[in-house]
C-alpha positions as CSV (number, residue, x, y, z in Angstrom):
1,X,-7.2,3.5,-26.7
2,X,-9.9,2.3,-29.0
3,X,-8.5,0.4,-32.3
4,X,-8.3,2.3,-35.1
5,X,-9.8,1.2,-38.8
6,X,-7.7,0.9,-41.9
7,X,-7.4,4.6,-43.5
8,X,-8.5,4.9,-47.0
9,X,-5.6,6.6,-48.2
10,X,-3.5,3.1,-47.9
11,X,-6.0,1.9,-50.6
12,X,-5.7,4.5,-52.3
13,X,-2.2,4.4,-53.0
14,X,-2.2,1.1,-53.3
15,X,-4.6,1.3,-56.6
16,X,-2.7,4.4,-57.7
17,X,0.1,2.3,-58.1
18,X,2.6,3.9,-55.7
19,X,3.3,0.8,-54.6
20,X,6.8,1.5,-52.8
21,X,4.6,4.2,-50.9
22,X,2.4,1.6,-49.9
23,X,4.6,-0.1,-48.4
24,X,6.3,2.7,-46.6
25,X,3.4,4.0,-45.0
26,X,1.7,0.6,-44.2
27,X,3.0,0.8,-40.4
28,X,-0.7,1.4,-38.7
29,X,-0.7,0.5,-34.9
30,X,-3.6,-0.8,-33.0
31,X,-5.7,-2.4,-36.2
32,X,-8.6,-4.6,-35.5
33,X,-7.7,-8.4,-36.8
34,X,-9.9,-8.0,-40.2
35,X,-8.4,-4.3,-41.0
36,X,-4.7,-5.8,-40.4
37,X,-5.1,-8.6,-43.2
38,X,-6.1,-6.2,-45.5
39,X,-3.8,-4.1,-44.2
40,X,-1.1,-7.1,-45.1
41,X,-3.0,-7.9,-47.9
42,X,-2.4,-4.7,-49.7
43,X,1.2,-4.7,-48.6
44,X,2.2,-8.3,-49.9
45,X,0.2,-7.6,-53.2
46,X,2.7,-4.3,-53.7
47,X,5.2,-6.5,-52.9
48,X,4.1,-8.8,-56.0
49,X,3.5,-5.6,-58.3
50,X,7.2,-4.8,-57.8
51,X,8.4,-8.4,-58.0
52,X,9.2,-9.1,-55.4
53,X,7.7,-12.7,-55.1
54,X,10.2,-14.0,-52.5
55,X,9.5,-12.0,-49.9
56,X,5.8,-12.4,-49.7
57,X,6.2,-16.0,-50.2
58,X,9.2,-16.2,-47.4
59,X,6.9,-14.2,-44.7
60,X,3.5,-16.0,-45.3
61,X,3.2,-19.1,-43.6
62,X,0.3,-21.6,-43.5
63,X,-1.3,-20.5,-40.9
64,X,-1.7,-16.7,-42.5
65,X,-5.9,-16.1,-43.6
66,X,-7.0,-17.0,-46.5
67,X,-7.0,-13.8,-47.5
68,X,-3.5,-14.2,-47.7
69,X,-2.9,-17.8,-48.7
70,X,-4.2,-16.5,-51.8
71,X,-1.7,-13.9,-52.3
72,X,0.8,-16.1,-51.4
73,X,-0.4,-18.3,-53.9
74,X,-0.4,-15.4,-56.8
75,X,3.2,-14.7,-55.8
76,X,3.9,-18.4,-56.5
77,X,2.0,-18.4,-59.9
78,X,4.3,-15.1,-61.1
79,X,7.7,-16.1,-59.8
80,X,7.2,-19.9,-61.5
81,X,7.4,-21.5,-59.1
82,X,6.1,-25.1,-59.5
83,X,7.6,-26.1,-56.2
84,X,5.0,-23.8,-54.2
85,X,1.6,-25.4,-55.8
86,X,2.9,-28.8,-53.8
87,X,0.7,-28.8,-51.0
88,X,-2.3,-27.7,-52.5
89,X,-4.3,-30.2,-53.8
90,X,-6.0,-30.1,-56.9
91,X,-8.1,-33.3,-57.3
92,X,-10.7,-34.7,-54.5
93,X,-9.7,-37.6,-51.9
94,X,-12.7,-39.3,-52.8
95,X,-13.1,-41.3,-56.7
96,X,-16.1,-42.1,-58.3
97,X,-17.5,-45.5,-59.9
């Protein structure tokens, strides 16, 4: 059993805004690594349109892609959350003369 690509139709929804849908029917077995970030990707970014911040910022951790650092970092920026921009660092280690 061969693994299977990321169907369309999850996009889809996802840009029609049935966002709950999304969700629902995000359950795809057997994705290859790059199909199930976007996969996750388009699941924790329905999770943001509904508001629900907490949970995408509870289940990504830092070692999650980039990919979805950056949602999780969106999620942080809509819930408020000053506590959450921390760890990122905004200004070089190096100084100049």
């Amino acid at each position: 059993m061969g693994l299977r690509p990321l169907p369309p139709s999850l996009r889809n929804i996802f840009y029609l805004g049935a966002y709950q849908d999304a969700i629902n029917k995000s359950d795809i077995p057997n994705l290859s690594s790059d199909d199930a970030v976007e996969r996750n990707s388009l699941v924790y970014r329905s999770y943001i349109a509904l508001s629900c911040y907490q949970v995408v910022i509870s289940e990504i951790d830092s070692s999650a892609s980039t990919t979805l650092q950056a949602v999780k970092l969106l999620a942080f920026y809509l819930a408020g959350d000053k506590v959450g921009f921390s760890g990122i660092r905004t200004e070089p280690d190096w100084t100049l003369f």
